[in-house]
N, C-alpha and C positions, 0 to 999 in steps of 0.2 A: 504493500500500500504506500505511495507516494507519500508527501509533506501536506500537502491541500487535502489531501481525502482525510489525511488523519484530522486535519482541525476541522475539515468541516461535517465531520462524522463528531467529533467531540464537541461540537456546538451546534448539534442538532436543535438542542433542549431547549438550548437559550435562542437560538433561531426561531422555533414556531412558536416560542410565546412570547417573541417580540417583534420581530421583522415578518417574519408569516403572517402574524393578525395584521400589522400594518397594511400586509402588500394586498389584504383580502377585503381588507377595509375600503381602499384604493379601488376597490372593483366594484363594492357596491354605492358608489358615491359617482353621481353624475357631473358634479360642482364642487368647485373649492370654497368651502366656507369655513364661518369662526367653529363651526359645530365638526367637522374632520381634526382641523387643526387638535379642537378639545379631546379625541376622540385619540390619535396620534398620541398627545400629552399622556394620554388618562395609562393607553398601553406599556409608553419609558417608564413613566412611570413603576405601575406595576410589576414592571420588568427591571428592578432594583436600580434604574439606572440613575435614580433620584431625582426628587424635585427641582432643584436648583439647576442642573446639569439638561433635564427634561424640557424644564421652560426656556433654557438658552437657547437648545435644538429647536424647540416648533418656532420663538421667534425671529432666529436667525432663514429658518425654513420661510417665512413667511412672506419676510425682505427678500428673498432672492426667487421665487414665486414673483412677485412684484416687479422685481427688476427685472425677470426673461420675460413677464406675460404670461406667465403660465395657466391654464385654464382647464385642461387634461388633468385629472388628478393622477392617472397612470404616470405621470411626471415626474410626480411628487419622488416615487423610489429611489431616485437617480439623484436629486438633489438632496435627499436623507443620507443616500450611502457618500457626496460629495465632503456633505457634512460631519458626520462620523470621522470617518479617513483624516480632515482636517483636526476633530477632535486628539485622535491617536495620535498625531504628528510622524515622523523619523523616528524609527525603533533607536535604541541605542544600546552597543554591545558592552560584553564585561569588558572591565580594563584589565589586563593581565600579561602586561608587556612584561615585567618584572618579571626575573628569576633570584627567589620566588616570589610570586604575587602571592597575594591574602585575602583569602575571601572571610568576610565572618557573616554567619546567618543566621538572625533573629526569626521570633516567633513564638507565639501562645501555644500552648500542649494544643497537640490534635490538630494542626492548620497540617502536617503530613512535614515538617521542616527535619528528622532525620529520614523520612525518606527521599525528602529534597540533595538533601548531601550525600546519600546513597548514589544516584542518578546524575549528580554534576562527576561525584570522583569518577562513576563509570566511563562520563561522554569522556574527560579530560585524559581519562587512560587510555583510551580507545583513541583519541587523537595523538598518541604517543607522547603524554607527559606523563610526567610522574607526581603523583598525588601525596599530601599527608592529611589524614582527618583528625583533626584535635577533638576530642572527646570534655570540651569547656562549660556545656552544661551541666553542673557536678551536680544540682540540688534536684534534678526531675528522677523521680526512679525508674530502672533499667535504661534511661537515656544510654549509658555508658553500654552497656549489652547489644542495643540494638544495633549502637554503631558498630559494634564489634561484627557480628552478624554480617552489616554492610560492607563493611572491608575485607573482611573474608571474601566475601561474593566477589567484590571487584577485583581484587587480587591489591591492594595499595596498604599503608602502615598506620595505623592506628595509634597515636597517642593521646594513653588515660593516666587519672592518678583514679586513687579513690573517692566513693564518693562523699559531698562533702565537702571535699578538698575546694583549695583556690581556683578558680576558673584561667588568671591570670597567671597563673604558674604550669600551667598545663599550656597555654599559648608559650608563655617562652620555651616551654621543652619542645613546644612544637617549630618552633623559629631553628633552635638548636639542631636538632633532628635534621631538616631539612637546610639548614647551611652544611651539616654533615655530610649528609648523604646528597647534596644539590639538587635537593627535588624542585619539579617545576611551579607547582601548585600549594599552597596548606588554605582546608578549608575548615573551619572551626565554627564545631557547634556551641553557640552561645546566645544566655539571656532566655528562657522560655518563659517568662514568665511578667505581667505587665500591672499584678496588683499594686507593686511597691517600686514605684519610679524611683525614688532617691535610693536604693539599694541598686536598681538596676543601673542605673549614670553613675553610679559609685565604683560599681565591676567595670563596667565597658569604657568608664575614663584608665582605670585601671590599664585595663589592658591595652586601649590605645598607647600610653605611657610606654609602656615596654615594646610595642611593634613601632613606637618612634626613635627610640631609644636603641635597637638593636637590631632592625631595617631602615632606616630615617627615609630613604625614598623608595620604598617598597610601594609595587602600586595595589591600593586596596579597596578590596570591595564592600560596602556593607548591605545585603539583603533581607530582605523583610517575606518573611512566606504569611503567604494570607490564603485559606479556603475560601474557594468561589462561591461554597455552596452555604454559604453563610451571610453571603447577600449584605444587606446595609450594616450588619456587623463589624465584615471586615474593612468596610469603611470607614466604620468608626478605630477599628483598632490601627490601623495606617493613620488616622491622624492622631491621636494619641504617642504612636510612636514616633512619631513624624515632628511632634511638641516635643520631645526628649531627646533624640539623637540625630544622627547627621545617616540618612539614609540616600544611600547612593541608588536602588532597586528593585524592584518587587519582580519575588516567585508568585502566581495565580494558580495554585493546585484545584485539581478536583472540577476542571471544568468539562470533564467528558460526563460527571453526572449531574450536575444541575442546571435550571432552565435561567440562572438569576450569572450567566456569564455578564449580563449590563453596566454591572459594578465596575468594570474595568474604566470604562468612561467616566464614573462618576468620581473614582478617583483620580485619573487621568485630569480631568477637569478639575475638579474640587483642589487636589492637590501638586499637581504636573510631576508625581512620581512617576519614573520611565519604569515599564513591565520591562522584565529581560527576557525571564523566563514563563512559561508554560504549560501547565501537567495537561496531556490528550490522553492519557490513558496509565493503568497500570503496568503494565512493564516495561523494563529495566531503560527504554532507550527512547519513553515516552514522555522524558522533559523536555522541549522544544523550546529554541531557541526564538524569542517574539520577533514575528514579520509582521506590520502592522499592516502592509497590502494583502498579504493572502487572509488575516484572519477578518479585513472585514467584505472583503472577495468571500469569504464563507458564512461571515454575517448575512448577507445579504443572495446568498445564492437561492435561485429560484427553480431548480434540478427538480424539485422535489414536488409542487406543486401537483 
């Protein structure tokens, strides 16, 4: 299966309960009026993509309607997917010129963020570099297990202490390690947890310290995993994070099972966080790297009708 088939099989869900009604809504409407527009609104809406984000769409929709003349509501699709596209902007890739570069990836229990680090050391091994997974979420239990599990699978090194232990001190052994051994990659699990801000800026100033201190121009990532299927939640937890820390890019998991993929947009807008990555499915080689041309080319495909 190609790269388009997979996202656009994995945003089936979020397809027919928001661009599908759109396009059918489009068919039974003879006339452009305030009552489609509402009608449009009332669907983003629903379709997690939120109010704020929703009302910008139908009225920028509405200007540009005006501006071509448009009078064919069949129209309208083409100017909604114009619009989109422009929401999305230019995808933007990781930075990982550095040898080593640093990813570190944040994230609330259950958004899927050790299966996220599972899935990047794979891609990254599989493109011929070499990996280290730091194991720096010490206080989530079997956190440390599971990565273990995942480094086994991908074949790459694993560095843990116990748990409990300093999160910060498990990155420097991970620094250590890979100046060692010259690996290409270290990607470090840290932070899961968002009830206690001044504890978590207290760890991840921490750690910043010592990856400036002992890479000073290392280039580094920070990623934020958010479940798709969690809808205006994980909007809310992207801005929250987003108040705390200096986030370079969001993982979007779990968009091959829910219909509320709209949430991208409303972050995208809400906050201009660049998506990097992608979860289309469960296995091993289904984190995809975000194209914002094909995924709203799948938003909006009409195959299926």
């Amino acid at each position: 299966m190609g790269l388009f088939d997979k996202i656009k099989n994995s945003l089936a869900k979020t397809r027919n309960n928001i661009f599908g009604k759109i396009n059918n809504i489009l068919k039974n409407f003879s006339k452009i009026d305030d009552e489609l527009f509402e009608e449009i609104e009332e669907i983003l809406i629903m379709g997690d993509v939120g109010i704020k984000t929703s009302t910008k769409i139908c009225d920028e929709l509405k200007n540009r309607v005006k501006k071509n003349k448009v009078t064919e509501p069949s129209k309208i699709y083409g100017l909604l997917e114009e619009i989109v596209c422009e929401i999305l902007g230019e995808e933007q890739r990781l930075n990982v010129s550095t040898k080593p570069s640093i990813i570190l990836v944040i994230g609330v229990n259950g958004v899927g963020k050790t299966t996220t680090i599972g899935k990047l050391a794979a891609k990254f091994e599989k493109e011929g570099k070499s990996v280290i997974i730091g194991a720096a979420d010490t206080f989530r239990a079997a956190a440390i297990e599971q990565l273990e599990v995942w480094s086994n699978r991908v074949g790459c090194d694993l560095i843990k202490q116990n748990e409990g232990s300093d999160p910060a001190a498990v990155v420097f052994d991970c620094i250590s390690a890979a100046k060692a051994r010259k690996s290409d990659i270290i990607i470090c699990d840290t932070a899961g947890r968002l009830h206690n801000k001044k504890n978590l800026m207290a760890e991840l100033t921490k750690i910043n310290k010592i990856i400036d201190r002992e890479l000073p121009d290392v280039s580094k990532e920070v990623l934020l995993v958010l479940d798709a299927a969690t809808g205006q939640n994980a909007v809310n937890q992207a801005r929250e994070f987003k108040n705390s820390l200096d986030i370079s890019g969001l993982v979007l998991t779990k968009l091959d099972g829910t219909a509320k993929g709209g949430i991208i947009l409303a972050i995208k807008d809400d906050l201009d966080i660049p998506v990097k990555f992608i979860g289309v499915g469960e296995q091993i080689d289904d984190l995809q790297e975000f194209n914002s041309k094909l995924f709203v080319e799948a938003l909006f495909f009409k195959g299926e009708e």
